[in-house]
MITORTOR-596934 format. One record per residue (C-alpha): x, y, z; chain. Coordinates in steps of 0.5 Angstrom, whole numbers. Each point is the difference from the previous one (the first is absolute). Example, Ala and Ser with C-alpha at 12.3 -4.5 7.8 and 13.67 -1.06 7.14 Angstrom:
# residues 2
PT_25_-9_16_A;
PT_2_7_-2_A;
***
This chain:
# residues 543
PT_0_0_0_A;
PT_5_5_2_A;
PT_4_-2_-7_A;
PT_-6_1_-3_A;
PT_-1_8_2_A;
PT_8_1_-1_A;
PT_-1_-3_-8_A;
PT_-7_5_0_A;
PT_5_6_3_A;
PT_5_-1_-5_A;
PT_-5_0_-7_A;
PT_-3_5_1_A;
PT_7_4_2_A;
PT_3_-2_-7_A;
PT_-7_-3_-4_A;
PT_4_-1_-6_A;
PT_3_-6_4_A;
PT_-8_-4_1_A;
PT_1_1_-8_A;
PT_7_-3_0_A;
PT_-2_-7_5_A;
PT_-6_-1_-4_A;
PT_3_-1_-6_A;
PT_6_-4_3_A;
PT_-6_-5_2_A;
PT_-2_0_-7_A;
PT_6_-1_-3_A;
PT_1_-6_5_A;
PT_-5_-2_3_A;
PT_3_-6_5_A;
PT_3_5_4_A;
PT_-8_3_3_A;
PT_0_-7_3_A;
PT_7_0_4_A;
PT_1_8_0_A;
PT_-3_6_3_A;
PT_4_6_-3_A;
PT_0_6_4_A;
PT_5_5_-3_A;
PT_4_0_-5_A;
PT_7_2_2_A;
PT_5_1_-6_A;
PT_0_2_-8_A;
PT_5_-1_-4_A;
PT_1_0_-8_A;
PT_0_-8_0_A;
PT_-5_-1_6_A;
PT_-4_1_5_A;
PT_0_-3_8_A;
PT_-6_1_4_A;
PT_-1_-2_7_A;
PT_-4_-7_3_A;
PT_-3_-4_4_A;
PT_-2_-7_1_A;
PT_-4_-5_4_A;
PT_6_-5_3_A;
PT_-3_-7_2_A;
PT_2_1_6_A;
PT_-5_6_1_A;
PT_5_6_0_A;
PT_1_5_-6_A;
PT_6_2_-3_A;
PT_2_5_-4_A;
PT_4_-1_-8_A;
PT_2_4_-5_A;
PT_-3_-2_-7_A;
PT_4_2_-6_A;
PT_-4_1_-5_A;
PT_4_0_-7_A;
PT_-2_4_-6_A;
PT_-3_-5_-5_A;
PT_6_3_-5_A;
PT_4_-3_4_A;
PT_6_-4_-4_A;
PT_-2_-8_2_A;
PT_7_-2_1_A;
PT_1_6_4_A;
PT_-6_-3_6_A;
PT_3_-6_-1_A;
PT_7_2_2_A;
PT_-2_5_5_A;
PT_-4_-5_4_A;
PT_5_-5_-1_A;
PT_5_5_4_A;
PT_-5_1_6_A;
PT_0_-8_0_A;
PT_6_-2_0_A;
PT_4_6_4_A;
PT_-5_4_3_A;
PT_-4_-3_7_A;
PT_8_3_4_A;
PT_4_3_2_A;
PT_-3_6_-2_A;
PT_-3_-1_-7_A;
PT_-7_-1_0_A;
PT_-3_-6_-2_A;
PT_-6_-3_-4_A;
PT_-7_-4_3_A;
PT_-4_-1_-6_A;
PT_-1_3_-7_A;
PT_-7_1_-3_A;
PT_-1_1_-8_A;
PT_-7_0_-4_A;
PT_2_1_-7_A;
PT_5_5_-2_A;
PT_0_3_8_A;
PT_4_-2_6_A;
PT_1_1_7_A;
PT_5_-2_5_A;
PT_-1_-1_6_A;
PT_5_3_5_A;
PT_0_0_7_A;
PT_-1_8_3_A;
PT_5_4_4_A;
PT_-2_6_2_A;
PT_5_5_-1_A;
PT_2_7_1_A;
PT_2_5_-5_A;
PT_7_1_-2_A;
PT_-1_7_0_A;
PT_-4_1_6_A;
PT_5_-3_4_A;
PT_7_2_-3_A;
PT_2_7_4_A;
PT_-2_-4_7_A;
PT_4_-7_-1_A;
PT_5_-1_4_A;
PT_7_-2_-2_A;
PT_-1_-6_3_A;
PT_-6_-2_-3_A;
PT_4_2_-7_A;
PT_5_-5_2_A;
PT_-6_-6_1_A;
PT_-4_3_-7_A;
PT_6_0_-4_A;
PT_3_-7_3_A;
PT_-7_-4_-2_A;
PT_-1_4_-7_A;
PT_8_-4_-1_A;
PT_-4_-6_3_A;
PT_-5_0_-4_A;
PT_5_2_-7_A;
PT_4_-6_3_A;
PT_-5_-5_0_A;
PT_-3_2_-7_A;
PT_7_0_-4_A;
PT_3_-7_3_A;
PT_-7_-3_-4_A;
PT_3_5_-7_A;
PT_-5_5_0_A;
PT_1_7_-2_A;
PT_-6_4_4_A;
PT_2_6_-4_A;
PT_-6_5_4_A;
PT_4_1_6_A;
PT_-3_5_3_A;
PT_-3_3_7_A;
PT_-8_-2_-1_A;
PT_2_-6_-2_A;
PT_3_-2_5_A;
PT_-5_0_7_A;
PT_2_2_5_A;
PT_-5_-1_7_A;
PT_4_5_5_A;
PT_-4_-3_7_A;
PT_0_-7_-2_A;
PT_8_0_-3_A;
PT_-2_-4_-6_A;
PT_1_1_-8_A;
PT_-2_-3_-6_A;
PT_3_1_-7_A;
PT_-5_0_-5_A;
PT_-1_1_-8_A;
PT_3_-4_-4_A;
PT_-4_1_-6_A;
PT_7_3_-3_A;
PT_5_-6_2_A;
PT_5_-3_-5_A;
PT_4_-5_1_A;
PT_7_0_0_A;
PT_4_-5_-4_A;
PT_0_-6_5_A;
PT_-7_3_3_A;
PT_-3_-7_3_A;
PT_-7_3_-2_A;
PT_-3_-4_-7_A;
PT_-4_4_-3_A;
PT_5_7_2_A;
PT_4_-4_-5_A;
PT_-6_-1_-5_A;
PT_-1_8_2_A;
PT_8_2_-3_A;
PT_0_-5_-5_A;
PT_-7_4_-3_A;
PT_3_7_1_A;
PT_7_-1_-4_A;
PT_-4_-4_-6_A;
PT_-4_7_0_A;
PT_7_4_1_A;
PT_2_-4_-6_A;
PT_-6_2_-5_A;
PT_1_6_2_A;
PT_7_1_-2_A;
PT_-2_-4_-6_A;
PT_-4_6_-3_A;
PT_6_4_0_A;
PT_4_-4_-4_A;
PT_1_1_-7_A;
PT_3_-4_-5_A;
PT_3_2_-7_A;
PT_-3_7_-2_A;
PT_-6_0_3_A;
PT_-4_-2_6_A;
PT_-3_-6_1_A;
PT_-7_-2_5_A;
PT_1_-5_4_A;
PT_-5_-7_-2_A;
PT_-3_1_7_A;
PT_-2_6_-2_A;
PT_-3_-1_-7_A;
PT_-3_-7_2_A;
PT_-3_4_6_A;
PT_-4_6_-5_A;
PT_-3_-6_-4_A;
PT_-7_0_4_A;
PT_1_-6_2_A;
PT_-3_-3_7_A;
PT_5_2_6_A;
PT_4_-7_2_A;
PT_0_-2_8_A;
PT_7_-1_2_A;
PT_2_-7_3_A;
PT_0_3_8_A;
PT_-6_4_-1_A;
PT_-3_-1_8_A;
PT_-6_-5_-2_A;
PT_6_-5_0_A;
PT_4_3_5_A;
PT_-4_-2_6_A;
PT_0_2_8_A;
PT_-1_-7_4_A;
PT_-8_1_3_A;
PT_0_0_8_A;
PT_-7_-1_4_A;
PT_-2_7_-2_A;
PT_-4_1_-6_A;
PT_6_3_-5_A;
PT_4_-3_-6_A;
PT_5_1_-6_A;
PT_1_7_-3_A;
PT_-2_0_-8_A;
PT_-1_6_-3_A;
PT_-1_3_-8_A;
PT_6_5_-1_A;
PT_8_-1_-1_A;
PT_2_7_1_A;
PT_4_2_6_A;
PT_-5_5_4_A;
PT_0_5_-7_A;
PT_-6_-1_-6_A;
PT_-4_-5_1_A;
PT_-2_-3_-8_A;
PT_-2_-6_1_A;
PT_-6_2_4_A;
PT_-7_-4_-3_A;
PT_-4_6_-3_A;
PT_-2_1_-8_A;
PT_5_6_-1_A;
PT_5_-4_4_A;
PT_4_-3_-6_A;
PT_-1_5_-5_A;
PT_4_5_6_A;
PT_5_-5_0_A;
PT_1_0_-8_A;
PT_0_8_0_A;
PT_5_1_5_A;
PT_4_-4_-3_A;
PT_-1_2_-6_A;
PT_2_7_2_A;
PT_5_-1_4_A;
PT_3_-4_-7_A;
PT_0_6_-4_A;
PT_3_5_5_A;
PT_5_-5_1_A;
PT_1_1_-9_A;
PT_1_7_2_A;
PT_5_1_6_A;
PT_4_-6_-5_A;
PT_0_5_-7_A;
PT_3_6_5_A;
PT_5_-5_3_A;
PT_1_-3_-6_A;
PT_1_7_-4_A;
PT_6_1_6_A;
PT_3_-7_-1_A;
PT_2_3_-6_A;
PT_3_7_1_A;
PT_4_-5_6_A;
PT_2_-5_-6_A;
PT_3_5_-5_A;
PT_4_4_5_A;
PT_3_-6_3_A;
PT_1_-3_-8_A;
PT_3_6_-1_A;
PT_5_0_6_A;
PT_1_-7_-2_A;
PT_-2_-4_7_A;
PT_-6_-4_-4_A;
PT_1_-4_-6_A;
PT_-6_0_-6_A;
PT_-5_-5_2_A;
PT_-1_2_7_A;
PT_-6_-2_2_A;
PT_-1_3_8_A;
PT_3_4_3_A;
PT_7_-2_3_A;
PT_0_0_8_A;
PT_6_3_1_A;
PT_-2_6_-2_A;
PT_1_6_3_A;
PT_-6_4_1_A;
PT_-2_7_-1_A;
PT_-4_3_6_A;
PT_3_-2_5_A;
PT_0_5_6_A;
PT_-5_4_-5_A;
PT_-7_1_1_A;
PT_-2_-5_-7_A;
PT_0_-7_-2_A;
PT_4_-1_-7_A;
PT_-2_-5_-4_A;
PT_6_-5_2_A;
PT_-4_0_7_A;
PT_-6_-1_-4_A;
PT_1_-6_-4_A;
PT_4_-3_7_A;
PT_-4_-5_4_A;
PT_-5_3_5_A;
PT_1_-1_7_A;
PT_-4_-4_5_A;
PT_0_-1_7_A;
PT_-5_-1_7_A;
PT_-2_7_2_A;
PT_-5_-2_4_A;
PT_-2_4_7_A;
PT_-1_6_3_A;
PT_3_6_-1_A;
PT_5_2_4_A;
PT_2_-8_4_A;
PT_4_-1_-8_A;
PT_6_-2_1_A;
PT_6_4_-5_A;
PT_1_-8_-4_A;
PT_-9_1_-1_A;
PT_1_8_-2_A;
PT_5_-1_-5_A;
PT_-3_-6_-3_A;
PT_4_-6_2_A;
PT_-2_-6_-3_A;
PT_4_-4_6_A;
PT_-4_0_6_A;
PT_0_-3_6_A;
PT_-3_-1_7_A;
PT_5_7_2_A;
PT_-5_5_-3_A;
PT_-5_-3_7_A;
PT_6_3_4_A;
PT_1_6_-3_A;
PT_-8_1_1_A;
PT_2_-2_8_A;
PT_5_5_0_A;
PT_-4_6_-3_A;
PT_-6_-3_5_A;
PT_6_1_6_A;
PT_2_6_-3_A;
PT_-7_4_2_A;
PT_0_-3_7_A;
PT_7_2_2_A;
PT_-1_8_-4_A;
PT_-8_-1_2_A;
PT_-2_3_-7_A;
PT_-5_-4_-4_A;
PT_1_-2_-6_A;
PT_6_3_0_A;
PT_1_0_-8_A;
PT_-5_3_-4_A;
PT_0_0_-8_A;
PT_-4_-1_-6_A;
PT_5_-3_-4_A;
PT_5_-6_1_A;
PT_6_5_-3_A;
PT_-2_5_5_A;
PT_0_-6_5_A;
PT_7_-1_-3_A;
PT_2_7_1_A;
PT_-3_1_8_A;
PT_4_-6_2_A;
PT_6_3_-3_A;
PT_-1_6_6_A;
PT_1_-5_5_A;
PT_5_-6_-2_A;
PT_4_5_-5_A;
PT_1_1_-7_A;
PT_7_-3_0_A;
PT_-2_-7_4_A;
PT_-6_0_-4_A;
PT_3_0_-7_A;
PT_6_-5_3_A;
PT_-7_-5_1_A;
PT_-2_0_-6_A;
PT_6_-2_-4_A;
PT_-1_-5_4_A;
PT_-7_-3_-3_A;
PT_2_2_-7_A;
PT_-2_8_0_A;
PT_3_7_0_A;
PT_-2_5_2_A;
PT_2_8_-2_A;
PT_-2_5_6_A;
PT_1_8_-3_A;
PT_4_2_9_A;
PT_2_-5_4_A;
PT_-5_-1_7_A;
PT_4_-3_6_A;
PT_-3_-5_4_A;
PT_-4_2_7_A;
PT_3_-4_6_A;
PT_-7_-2_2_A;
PT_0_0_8_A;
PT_0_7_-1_A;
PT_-5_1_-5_A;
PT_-4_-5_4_A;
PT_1_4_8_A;
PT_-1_7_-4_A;
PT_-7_-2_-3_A;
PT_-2_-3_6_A;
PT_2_6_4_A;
PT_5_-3_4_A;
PT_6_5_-3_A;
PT_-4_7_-1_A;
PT_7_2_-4_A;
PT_0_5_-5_A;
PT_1_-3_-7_A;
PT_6_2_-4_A;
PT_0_4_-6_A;
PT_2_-5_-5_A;
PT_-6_-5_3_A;
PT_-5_5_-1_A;
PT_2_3_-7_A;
PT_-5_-2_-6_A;
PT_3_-2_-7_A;
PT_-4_-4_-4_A;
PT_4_-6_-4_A;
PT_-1_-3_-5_A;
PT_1_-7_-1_A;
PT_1_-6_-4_A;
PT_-1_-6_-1_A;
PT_3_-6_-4_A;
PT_3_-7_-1_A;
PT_7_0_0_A;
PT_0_-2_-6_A;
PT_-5_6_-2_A;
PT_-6_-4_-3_A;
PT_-4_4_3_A;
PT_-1_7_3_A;
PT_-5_4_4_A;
PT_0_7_3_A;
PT_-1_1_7_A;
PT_-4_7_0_A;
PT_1_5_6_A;
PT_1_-1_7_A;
PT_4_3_5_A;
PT_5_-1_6_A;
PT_-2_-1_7_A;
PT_-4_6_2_A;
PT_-5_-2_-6_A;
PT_0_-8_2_A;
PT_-3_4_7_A;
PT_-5_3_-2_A;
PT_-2_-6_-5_A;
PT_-1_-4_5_A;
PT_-3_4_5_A;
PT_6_1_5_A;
PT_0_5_5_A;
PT_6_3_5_A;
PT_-2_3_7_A;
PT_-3_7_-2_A;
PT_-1_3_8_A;
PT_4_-1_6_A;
PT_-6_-3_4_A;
PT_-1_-5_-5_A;
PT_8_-2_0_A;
PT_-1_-1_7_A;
PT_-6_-4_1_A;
PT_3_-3_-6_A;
PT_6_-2_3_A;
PT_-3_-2_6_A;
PT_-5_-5_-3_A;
PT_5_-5_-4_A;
PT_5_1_7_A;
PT_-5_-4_3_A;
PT_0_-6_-6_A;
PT_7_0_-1_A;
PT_0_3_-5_A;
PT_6_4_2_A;
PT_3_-7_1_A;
PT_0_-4_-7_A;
PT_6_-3_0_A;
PT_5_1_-6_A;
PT_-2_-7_-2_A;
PT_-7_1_-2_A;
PT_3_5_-4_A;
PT_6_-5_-3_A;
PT_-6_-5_-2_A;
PT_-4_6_-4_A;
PT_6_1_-4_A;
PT_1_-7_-1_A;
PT_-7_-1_-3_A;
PT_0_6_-4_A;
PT_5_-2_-3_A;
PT_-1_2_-8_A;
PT_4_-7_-2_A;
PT_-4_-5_0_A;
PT_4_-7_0_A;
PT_4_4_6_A;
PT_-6_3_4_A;
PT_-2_-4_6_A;
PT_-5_-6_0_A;
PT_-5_-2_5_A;
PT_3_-5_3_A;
PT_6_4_1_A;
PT_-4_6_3_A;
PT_-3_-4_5_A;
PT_7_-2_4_A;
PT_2_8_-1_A;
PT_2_2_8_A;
PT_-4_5_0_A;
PT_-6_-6_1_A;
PT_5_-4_4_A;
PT_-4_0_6_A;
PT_-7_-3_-4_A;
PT_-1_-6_-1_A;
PT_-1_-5_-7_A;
***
């Protein structure tokens, strides 16, 4: 009775929500017969997550989190997140999964529900203690999920659930995972072997051949109107083991990866699919005759310099091209091979190898994450890097860890980067203490000067170019990501006062040494999970 008046309350405070429920039982009609909803308590571009209960048999109610994903929802995905939450999840701090509902092309994940508080809310007020615990079950969790090969590739605070008065967390979200190359997650590998043949068709439309450009067969096979082919691991094969509740396998009618969804049953579907292909053919003809009229001008200049024999029929690849550290493309670059790579996850926890394309990619990029994660709570800024785009990223990383390590980094990973002024390195326990208010020092001349930059950044062998527009230094990082410093004397004192009484003026050194260690901007030297969680500053906490 009581849940019944909270469930009344809260619809008429968000009516739109009444509407929401109603068509997920709609869509999903087991779950009427288990579930009550009662709010609905995340959103996402992929999913939403509301708030249960349900009747146990031993006559208590407990609460769940259904996560219902979008019927777009790649097939092979679902299966792969849910095979993450079954073998990975259910300890050390990465959540689990109860059972799994599906009627048609929706389906629902069951998860246990843990109440937990906002990061933000609760950033300025967490002791250092309590940061110190946070960041030692964060590496916990990252630990257990890559010793099973699996790359969350999401890492972020409202992804990781923290209850500050019960101590507990739940790493959640996987609907983005990858396997590494020895990922003990089946389908992962199923996931990266679809993702590299798609890399590949890709590539193949920017082969050219001869003196002139070439459509790959898939392609042209695909704009025949001819009905869509299910591929061998469409879900209606892959199949989830039934438990005692009403849910089964997954089986869904679209192939595409959470994007357009052709293969939709309707009258108009195929025709769409036919005149998309078609017209995704004829700009394709038209981008080629412009390259090819490069190509070229290119052939006759290198014929006539006498570095390309008559009958060449591609660009040679030793080439020097003729844009570098310029804001075009030459033709040279054009007819190179596009570059793709993972770039999946949130904007401003991508790691440099993310953000400079690198298609080598490995479990470092979750502790990059954490590290940025441990970057807020030990400055007290969130969220502490703030852009609209990945070269700015770039550029915003380059304020903190320095021009010079940075460009260093990159080579390491097969890039170069160009940088117009060379930017020192900031020492982070300092940056850290002054925008936590523990050191009110005045900053120096050259920390507040604002130049803007210009950036570039290639492959090393300078098959690709891009141009990183205007950023600026410190000052302007600041401001981007919301940080203040003590504007008045009685707020410096109060200030003070406060983190005194956390411990705040008592971080050891170390805390700083593992920041520095998993912000490292080289992937291969930056530290593991394993490792971090054996680092002195959490000598004291126990495995």
């Amino acid at each position: 009775m009581f849940l019944s008046c909270l469930l009344m309350e809260e619809l008429k405070r968000n009516p739109g929500l009444k509407e929401d429920i109603e068509k997920l039982y709609e869509a999903v009609p087991q779950l009427s017969k288990v579930f009550q909803i009662t709010d609905k308590i995340g959103e996402g571009t992929f999913s939403s997550v509301y708030l249960a209960t349900a009747q146990l048999i031993s006559g208590n109610e407990e609460k769940f989190a259904l996560k219902h994903l979008i019927p777009t929802s790649h097939p092979l995905r679902i299966a792969a997140e849910l095979q993450c939450l079954t073998v990975a999840g259910g300890q050390d701090n990465v959540m689990g999964v109860k059972h799994c509902f599906r009627k048609n092309d929706h389906v629902v994940i069951i998860m246990p529900y843990l109440e937990h508080d906002d990061f933000l809310d609760i950033l300025n007020s967490l002791s250092f203690e309590e940061v110190r615990e946070y960041m030692f079950n964060l590496l916990k969790a990252l630990k257990r999920i890559h010793s099973f090969g699996i790359v969350h590739r999401d890492v972020k605070p409202s992804n990781f659930l923290f209850n500050r008065q019960l101590k507990k967390y739940a790493l959640v979200d996987f609907g983005l995972a990858q396997g590494t190359s020895d990922t003990k997650i089946e389908l992962l590998k199923v996931v990266q072997s679809e993702s590299q043949q798609r890399s590949c068709s890709q590539n193949k439309r920017h082969r050219m051949t001869g003196n002139r450009a070439t459509v790959p067969p898939e392609l042209a096979q695909q704009s025949v109107a001819k009905p869509a082919v299910r591929p061998w691991w469409s879900l209606s094969q892959i199949q989830i083991k039934p438990g005692k509740e009403e849910f089964s396998g997954l089986s869904a009618q679209r192939f595409v990866f959470g994007e357009r969804n052709f293969n939709i049953k309707s009258p108009h579907s195929q025709q769409n699919v036919t005149v998309r292909l078609t017209k995704q053919t004829k700009v394709m003809d038209v981008e080629s005759k412009k390259l090819l009229t490069k190509k070229k001008i290119v052939s006759s200049k290198t014929l006539n310099n006498g570095t390309a024999r008559r009958g060449t029929t591609t660009v040679p690849s030793n080439l020097t091209c003729e844009c570098y550290a310029t804001d075009r493309v030459c033709s040279i670059c054009l007819s190179r091979r596009q570059q793709v790579a993972p770039r999946a996850g949130t904007p401003g926890f991508r790691a440099p190898e993310v953000l400079t394309k690198c298609p080598n990619q490995t479990t470092a990029i979750d502790m990059w994450s954490a590290g940025i994660i441990f970057l807020s709570l030990l400055s007290g800024r969130y969220p502490f890097f703030k852009a609209s785009d990945d070269l700015s990223a770039l550029a915003q990383i380059m304020t903190i860890r320095g021009s010079k390590e940075t460009i260093q980094a990159a080579k390491r990973f097969g890039k170069s980067i160009l940088c117009s002024k060379e930017i020192p390195g900031q020492d982070l326990k300092t940056l850290c203490e002054r925008l936590r208010g523990i050191s009110c020092a005045e900053p120096t001349a050259n920390e507040l000067e604002q130049d803007s930059m210009h950036l570039t950044v290639s492959e090393e062998n300078k098959k690709e170019d891009m141009l990183i527009p205007q950023t600026h230094e410190e000052q302007s990082l600041l401001q981007n990501c919301s940080l203040e410093h003590c504007h008045s004397d009685s707020k410096t004192e109060i200030s003070m006062f406060t983190v005194n009484m956390k411990g705040w003026d008592r971080v050891p050194d170390e805390a700083y040494n593992l920041l520095d260690k998993l912000l490292d901007l080289n992937p291969v030297t930056r530290i593991t999970a394993e490792e971090s969680l054996l680092h002195p500053v959490f000598e004291t906490m126990q495995l």
